[in-house]
TILO-603413 format. One line per 3 residues: number of its first residue (from 1); their letters; for each residue x, y, z of N, C-alpha, C. Coordinates in Angstrom, 1 decimal, padded with zeros to 4 digits, always signed. Layout:
residues N
NUM> A> X,Y,Z,X,Y,Z,X,Y,Z; ...
end
This chain:
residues 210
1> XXX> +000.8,-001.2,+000.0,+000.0,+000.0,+000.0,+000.9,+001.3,+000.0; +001.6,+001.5,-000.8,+002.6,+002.4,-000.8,+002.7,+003.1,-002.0; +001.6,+004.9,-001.3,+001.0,+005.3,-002.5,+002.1,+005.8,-003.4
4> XXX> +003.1,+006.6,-002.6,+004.1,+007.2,-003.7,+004.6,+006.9,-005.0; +004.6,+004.9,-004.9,+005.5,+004.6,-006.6,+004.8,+004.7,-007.0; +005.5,+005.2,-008.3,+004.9,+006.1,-009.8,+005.4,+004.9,-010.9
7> XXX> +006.4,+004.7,-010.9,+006.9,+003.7,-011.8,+008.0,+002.6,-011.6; +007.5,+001.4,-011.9,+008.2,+000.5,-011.6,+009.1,+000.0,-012.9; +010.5,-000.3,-012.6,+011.5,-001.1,-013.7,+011.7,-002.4,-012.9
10> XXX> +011.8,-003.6,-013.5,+012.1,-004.7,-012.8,+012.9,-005.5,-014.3; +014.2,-006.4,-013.0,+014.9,-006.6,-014.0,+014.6,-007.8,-015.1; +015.3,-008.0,-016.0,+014.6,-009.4,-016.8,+015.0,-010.8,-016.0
13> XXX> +015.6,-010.7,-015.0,+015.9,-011.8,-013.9,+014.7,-012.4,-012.7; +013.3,-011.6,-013.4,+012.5,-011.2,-011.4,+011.4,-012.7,-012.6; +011.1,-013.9,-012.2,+010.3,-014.6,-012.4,+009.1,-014.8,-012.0
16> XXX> +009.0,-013.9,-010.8,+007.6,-014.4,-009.9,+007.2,-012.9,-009.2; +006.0,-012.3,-009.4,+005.8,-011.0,-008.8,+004.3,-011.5,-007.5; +004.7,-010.9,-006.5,+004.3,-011.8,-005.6,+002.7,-011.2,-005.1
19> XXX> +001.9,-012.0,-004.5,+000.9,-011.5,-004.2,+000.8,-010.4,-003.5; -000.5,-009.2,-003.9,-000.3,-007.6,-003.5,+000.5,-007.2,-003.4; +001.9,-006.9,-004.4,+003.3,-006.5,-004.6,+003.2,-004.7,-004.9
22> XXX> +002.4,-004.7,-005.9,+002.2,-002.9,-006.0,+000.9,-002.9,-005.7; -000.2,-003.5,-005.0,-001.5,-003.1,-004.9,-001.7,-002.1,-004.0; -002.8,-001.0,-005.0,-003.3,-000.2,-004.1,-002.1,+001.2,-003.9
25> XXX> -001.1,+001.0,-005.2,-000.4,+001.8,-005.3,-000.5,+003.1,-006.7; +000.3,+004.4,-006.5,+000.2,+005.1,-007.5,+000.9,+005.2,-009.1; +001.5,+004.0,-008.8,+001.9,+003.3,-009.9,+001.4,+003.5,-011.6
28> XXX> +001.7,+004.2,-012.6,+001.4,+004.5,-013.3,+002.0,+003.4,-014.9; +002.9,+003.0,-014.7,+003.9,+002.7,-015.4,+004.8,+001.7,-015.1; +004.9,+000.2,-015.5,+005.8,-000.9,-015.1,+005.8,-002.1,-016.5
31> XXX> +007.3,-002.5,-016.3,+007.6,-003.0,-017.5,+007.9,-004.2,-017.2; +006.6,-005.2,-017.2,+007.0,-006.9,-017.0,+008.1,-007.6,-017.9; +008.8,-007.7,-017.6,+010.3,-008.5,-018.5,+009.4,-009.8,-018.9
34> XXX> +010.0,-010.3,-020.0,+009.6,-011.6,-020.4,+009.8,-012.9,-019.1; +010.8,-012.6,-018.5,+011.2,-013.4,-017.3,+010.5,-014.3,-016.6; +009.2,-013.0,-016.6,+008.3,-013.5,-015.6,+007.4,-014.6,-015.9
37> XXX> +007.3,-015.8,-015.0,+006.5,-016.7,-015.4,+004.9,-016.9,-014.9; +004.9,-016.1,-013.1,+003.8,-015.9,-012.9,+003.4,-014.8,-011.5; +002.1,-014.4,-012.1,+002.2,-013.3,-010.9,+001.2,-013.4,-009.8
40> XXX> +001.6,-013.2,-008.7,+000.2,-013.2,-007.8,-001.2,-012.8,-007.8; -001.7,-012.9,-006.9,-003.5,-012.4,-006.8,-003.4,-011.1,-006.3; -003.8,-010.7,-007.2,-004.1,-008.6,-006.6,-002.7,-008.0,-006.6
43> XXX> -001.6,-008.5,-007.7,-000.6,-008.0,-007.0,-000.3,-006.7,-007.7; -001.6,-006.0,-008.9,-001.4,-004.7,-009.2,-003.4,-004.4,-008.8; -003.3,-005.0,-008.0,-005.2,-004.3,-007.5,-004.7,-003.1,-007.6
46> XXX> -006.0,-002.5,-007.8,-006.8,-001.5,-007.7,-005.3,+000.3,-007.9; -004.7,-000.5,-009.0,-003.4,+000.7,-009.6,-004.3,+001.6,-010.6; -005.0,+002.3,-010.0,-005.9,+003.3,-010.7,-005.3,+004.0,-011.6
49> XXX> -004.1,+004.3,-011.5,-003.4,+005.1,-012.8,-002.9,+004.2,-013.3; -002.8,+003.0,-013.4,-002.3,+001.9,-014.3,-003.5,+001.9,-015.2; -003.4,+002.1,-016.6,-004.1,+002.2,-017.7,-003.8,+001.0,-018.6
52> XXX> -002.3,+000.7,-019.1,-002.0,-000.5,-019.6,-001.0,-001.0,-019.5; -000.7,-002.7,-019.2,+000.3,-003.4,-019.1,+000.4,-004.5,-019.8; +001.9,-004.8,-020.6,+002.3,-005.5,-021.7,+002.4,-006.9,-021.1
55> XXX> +001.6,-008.2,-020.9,+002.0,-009.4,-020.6,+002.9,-010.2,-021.6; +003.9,-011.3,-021.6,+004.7,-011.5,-022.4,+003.5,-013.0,-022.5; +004.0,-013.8,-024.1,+003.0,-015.0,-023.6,+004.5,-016.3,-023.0
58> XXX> +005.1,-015.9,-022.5,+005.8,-016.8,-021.4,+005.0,-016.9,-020.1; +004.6,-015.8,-019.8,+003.6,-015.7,-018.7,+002.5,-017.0,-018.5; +002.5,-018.0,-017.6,+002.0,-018.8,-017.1,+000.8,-019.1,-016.6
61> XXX> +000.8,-018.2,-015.2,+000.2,-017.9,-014.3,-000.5,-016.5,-013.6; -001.6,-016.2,-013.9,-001.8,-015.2,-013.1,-003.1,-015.1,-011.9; -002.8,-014.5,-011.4,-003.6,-014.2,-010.0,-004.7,-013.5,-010.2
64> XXX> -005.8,-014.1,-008.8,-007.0,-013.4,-009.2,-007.2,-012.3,-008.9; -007.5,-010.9,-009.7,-007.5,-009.5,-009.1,-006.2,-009.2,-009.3; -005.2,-010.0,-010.5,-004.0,-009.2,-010.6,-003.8,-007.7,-011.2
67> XXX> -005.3,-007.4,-012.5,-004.9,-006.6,-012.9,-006.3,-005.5,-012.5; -006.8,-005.9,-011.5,-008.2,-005.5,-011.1,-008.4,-004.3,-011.5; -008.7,-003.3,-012.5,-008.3,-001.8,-012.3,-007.7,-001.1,-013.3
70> XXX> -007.4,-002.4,-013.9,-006.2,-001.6,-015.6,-007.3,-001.9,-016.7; -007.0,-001.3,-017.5,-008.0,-000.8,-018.7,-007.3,-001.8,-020.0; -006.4,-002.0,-020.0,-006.1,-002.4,-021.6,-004.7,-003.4,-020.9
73> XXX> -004.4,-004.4,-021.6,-003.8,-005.3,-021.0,-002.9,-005.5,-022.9; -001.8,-005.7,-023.6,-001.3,-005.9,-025.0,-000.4,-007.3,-024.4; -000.4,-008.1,-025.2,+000.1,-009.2,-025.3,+000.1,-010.1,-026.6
76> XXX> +001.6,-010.8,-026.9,+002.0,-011.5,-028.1,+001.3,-012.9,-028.0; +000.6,-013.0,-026.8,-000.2,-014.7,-026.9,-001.2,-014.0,-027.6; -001.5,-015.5,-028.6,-002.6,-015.4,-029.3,-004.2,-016.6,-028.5
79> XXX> -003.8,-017.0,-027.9,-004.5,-017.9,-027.1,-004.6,-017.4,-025.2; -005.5,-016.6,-024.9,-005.2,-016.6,-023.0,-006.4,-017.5,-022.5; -007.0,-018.4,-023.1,-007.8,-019.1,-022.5,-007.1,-019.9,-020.9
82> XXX> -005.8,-020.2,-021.2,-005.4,-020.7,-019.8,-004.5,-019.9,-018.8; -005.0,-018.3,-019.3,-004.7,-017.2,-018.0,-006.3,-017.5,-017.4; -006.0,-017.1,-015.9,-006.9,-016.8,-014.9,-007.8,-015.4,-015.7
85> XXX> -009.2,-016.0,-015.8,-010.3,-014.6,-016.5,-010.1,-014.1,-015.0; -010.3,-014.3,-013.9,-010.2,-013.4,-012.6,-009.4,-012.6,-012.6; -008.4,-012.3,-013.5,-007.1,-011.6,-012.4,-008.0,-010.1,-013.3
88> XXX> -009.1,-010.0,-014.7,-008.9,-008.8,-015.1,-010.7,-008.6,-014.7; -010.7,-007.4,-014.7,-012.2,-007.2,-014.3,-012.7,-007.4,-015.9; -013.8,-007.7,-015.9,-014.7,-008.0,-017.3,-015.7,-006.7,-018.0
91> XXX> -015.5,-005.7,-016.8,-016.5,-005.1,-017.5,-015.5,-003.8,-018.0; -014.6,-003.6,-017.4,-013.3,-002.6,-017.6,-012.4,-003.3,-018.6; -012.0,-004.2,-018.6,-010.3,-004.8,-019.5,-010.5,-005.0,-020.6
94> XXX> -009.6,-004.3,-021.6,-010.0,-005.1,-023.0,-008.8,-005.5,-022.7; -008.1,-006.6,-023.7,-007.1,-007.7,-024.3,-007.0,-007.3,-025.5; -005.6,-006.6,-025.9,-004.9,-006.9,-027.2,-004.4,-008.0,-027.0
97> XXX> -004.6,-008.7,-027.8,-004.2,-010.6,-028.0,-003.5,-010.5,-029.7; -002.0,-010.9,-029.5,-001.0,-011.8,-030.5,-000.4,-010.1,-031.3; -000.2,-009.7,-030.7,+000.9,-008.2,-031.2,+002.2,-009.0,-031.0
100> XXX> +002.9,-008.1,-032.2,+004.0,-008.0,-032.2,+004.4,-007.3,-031.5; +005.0,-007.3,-030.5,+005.1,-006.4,-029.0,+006.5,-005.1,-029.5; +007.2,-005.5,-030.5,+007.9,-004.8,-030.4,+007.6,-003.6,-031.5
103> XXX> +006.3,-003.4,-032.0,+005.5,-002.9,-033.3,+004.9,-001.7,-032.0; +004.8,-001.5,-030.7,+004.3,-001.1,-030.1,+005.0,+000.0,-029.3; +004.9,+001.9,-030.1,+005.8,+002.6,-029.6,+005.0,+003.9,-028.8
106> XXX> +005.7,+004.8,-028.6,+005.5,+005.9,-027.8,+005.4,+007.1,-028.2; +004.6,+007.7,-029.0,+004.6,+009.0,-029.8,+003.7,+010.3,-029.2; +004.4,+011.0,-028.3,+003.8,+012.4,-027.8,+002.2,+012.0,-027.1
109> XXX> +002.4,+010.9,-026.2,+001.6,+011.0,-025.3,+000.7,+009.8,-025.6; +000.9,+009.2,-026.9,-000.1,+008.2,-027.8,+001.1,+006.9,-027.8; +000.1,+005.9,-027.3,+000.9,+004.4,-026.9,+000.1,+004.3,-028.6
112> XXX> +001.2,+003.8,-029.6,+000.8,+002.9,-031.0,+001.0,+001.6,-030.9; +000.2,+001.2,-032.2,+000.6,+000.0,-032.5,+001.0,+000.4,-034.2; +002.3,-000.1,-034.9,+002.7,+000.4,-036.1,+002.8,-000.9,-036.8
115> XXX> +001.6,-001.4,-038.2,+002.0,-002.3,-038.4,+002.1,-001.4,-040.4; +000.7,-001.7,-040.9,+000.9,-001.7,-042.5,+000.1,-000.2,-042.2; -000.2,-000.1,-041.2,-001.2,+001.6,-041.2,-000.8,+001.8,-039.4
118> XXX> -001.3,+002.5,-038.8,-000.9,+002.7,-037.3,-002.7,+002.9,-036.6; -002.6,+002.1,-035.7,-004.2,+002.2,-034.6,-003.0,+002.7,-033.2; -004.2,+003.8,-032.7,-004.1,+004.6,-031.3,-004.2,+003.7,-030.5
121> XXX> -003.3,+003.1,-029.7,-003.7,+002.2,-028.7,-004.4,+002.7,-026.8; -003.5,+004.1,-026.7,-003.9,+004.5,-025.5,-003.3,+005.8,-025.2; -003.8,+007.0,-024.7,-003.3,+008.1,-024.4,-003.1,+008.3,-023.2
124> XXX> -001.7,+008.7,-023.0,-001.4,+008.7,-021.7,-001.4,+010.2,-021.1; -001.5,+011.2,-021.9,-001.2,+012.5,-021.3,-002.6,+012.9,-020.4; -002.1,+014.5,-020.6,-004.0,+015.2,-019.5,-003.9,+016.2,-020.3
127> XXX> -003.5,+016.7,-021.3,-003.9,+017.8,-022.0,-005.8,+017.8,-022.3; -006.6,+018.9,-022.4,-007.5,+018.9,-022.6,-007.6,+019.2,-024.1; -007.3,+019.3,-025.3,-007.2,+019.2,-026.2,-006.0,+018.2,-027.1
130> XXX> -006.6,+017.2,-027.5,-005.7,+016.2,-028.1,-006.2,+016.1,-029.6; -004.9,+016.2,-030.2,-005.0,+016.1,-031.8,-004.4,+014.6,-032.1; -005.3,+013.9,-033.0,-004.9,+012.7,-033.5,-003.8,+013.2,-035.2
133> XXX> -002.7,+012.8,-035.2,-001.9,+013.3,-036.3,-002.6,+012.3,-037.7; -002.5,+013.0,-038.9,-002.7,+011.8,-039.9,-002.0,+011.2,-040.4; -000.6,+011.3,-039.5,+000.9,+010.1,-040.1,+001.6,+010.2,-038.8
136> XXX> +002.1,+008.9,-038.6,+003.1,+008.5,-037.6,+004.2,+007.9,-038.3; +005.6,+008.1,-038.5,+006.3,+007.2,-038.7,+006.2,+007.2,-040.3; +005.5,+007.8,-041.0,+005.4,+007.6,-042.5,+004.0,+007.0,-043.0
139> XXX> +003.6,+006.4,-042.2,+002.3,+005.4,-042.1,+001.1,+006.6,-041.7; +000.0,+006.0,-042.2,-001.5,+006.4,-042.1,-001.9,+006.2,-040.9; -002.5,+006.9,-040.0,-003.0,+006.4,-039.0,-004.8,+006.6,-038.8
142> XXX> -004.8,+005.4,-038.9,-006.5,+004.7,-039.2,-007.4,+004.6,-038.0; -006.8,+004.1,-037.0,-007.4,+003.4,-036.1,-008.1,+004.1,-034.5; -008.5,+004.3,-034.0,-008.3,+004.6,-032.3,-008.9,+003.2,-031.7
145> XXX> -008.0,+002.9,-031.3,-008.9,+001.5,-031.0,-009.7,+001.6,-029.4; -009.6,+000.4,-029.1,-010.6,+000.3,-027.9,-010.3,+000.3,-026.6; -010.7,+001.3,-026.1,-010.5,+002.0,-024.6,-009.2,+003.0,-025.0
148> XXX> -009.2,+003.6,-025.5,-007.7,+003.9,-025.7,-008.0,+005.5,-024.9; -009.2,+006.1,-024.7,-009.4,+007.6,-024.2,-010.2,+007.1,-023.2; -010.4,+005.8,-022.5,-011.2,+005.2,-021.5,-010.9,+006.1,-020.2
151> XXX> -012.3,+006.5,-019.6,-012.0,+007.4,-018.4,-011.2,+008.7,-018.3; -010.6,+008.7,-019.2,-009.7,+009.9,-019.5,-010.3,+011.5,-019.1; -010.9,+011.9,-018.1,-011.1,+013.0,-017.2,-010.7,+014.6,-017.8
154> XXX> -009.6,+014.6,-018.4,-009.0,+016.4,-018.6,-009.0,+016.4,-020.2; -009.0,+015.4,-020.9,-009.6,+015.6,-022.7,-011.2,+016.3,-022.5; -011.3,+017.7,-022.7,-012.3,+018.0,-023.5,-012.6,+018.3,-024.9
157> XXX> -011.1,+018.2,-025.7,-011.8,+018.4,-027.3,-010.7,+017.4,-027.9; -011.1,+016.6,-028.8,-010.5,+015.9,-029.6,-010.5,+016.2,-031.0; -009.3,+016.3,-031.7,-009.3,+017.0,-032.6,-008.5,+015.4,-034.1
160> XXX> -009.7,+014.8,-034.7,-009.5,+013.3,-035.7,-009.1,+014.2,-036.8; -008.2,+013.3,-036.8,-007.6,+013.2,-038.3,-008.7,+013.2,-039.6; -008.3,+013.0,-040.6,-009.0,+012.7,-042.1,-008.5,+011.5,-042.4
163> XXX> -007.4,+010.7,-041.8,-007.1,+009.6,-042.0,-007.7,+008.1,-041.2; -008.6,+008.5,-040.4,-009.1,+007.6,-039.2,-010.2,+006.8,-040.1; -011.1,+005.9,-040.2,-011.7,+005.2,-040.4,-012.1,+004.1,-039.5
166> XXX> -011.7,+004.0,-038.6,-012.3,+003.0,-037.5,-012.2,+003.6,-036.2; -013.3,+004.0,-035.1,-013.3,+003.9,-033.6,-014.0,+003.5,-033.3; -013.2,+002.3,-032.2,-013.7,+001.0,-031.8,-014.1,+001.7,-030.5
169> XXX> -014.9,+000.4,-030.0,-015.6,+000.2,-028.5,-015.0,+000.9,-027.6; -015.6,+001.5,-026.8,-015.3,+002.3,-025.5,-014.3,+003.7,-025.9; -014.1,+003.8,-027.1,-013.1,+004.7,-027.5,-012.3,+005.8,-026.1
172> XXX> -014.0,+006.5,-026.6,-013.9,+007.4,-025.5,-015.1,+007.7,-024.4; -015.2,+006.5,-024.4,-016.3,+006.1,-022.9,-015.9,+006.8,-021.8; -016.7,+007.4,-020.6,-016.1,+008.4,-019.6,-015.5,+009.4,-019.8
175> XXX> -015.3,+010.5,-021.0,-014.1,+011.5,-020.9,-015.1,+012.7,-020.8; -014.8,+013.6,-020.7,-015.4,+015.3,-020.8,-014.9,+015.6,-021.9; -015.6,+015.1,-022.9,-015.5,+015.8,-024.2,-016.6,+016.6,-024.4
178> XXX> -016.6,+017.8,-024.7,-017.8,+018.7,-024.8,-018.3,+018.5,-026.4; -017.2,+018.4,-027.3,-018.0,+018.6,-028.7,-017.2,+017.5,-029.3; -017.2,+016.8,-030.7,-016.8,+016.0,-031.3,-017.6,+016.4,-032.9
181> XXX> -016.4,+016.0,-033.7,-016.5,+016.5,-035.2,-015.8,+015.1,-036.1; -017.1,+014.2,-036.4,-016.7,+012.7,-037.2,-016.3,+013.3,-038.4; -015.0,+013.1,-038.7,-014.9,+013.2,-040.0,-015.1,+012.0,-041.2
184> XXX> -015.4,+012.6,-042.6,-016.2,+011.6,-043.2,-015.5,+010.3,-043.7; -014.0,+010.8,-043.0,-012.9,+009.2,-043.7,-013.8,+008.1,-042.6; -014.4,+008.9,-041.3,-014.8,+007.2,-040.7,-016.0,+006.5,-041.5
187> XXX> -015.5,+005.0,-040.8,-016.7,+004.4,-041.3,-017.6,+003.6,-040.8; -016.9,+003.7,-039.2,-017.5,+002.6,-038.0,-017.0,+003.3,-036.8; -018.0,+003.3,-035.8,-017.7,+003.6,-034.4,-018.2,+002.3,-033.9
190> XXX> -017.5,+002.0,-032.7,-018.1,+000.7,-031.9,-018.9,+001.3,-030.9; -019.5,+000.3,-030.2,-020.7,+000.5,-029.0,-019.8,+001.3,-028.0; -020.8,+001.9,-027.3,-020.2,+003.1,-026.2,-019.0,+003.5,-026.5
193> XXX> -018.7,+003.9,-028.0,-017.6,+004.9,-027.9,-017.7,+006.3,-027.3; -018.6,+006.8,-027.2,-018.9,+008.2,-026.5,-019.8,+007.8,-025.1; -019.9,+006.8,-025.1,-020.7,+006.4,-023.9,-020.3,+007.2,-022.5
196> XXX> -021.5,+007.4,-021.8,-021.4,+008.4,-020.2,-020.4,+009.3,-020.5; -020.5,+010.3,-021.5,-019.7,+011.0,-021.8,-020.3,+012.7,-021.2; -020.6,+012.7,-020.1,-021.8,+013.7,-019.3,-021.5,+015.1,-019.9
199> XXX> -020.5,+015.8,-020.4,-020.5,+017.3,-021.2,-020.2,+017.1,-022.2; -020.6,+016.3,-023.1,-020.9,+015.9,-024.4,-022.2,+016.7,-025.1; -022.2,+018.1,-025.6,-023.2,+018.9,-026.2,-023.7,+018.8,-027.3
202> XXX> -022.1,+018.4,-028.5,-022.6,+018.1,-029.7,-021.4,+017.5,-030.6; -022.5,+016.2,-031.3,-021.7,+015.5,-032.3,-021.9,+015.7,-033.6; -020.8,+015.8,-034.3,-021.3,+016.7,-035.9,-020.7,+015.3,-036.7
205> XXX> -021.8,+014.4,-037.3,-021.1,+013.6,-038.0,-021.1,+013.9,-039.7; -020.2,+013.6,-040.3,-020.1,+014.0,-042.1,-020.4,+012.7,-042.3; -020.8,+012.7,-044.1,-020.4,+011.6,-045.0,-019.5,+011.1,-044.8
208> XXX> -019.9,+009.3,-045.1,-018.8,+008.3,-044.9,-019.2,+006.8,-043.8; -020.1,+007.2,-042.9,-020.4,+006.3,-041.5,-021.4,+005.3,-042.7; -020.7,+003.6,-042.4,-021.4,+002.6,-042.7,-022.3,+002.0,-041.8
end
């Protein structure tokens, strides 16, 4: 219960992270090494500013209520049927399942994924205006995917590209966005992407939505 850590490094030698190890901490940021084979029960409960963490698929074992509290979980397993469903809450966690983990970079505040086009995987800043760019890296950037502005409290204006064409589920479920402007490159929003979005006044959608 030790609110102060912000961010954890652990080395690629640490195999076992032990039950309630950072629970109930201010922990924002920690980088599970491949090493690790399994992690205790609750041992990142209730890490409220933990938003997302990279599991390796060497990973074994995990504990119930390990990740109780994190929003997006990315991982190179293509199969987690034989992870513990307990350690993630069900109504909060999405699972990126079978990334190339190393396709997955850090651009001004925006966690990517860069493969033949680029999807927004998660924003990490508090700026209240966030502009999605229409190239990262050389590449098109298409995507916002799912939970990636989840809960996000200090975004009130989002500012899409002309390049986007997909926002997935929960996009931006919970944020204070007051206005939103669909541009007509999209062509799918998923369920509750704007959902409980309470100073949400007006959505202007263009040509283009299938």
């Amino acid at each position: 219960n030790n609110k102060p850590i912000t961010k954890v490094n652990l080395p690629n030698t640490i195999e076992y992270i032990g039950d309630n190890a950072f629970s109930n901490t201010n922990n924002s940021s920690i980088d599970i090494p491949s090493s690790v084979v399994e992690i205790g029960d609750a041992a990142f409960y209730n890490c409220i500013n933990l938003k997302s963490v990279t599991l390796h698929k060497t990973l074994r074992e995990v504990g119930d209520d390990a990740f109780y509290n994190t929003t997006l979980i990315y991982t190179d397993k293509d199969d987690i049927s034989d992870w513990n469903s307990n350690a993630f809450d069900d109504n909060l966690t999405y699972i990126h399942k079978g990334l190339n983990l190393s396709n997955i970079v850090k651009k001004d505040n925006l966690e990517c994924y860069i493969d033949e086009t680029v999807s927004i995987l998660n924003y990490t800043g508090d700026s209240k205006i966030v502009e999605i760019p229409d190239i990262i890296d050389n590449k098109k950037v298409t995507v916002i995917e799912n939970a990636a502005f989840f809960g996000n409290k200090t975004i009130e204006e989002i500012k899409i590209s002309n390049n986007i064409i997909y926002i997935k589920d929960r996009a931006f479920k919970e944020t204070n966005l007051v206005s939103v402007n669909i541009p007509s490159s999209v062509k799918e929003i998923g369920v509750y992407a704007f959902s409980v979005c309470e100073e949400l006044e007006s959505v202007t959608f263009n040509e283009g939505l299938e």
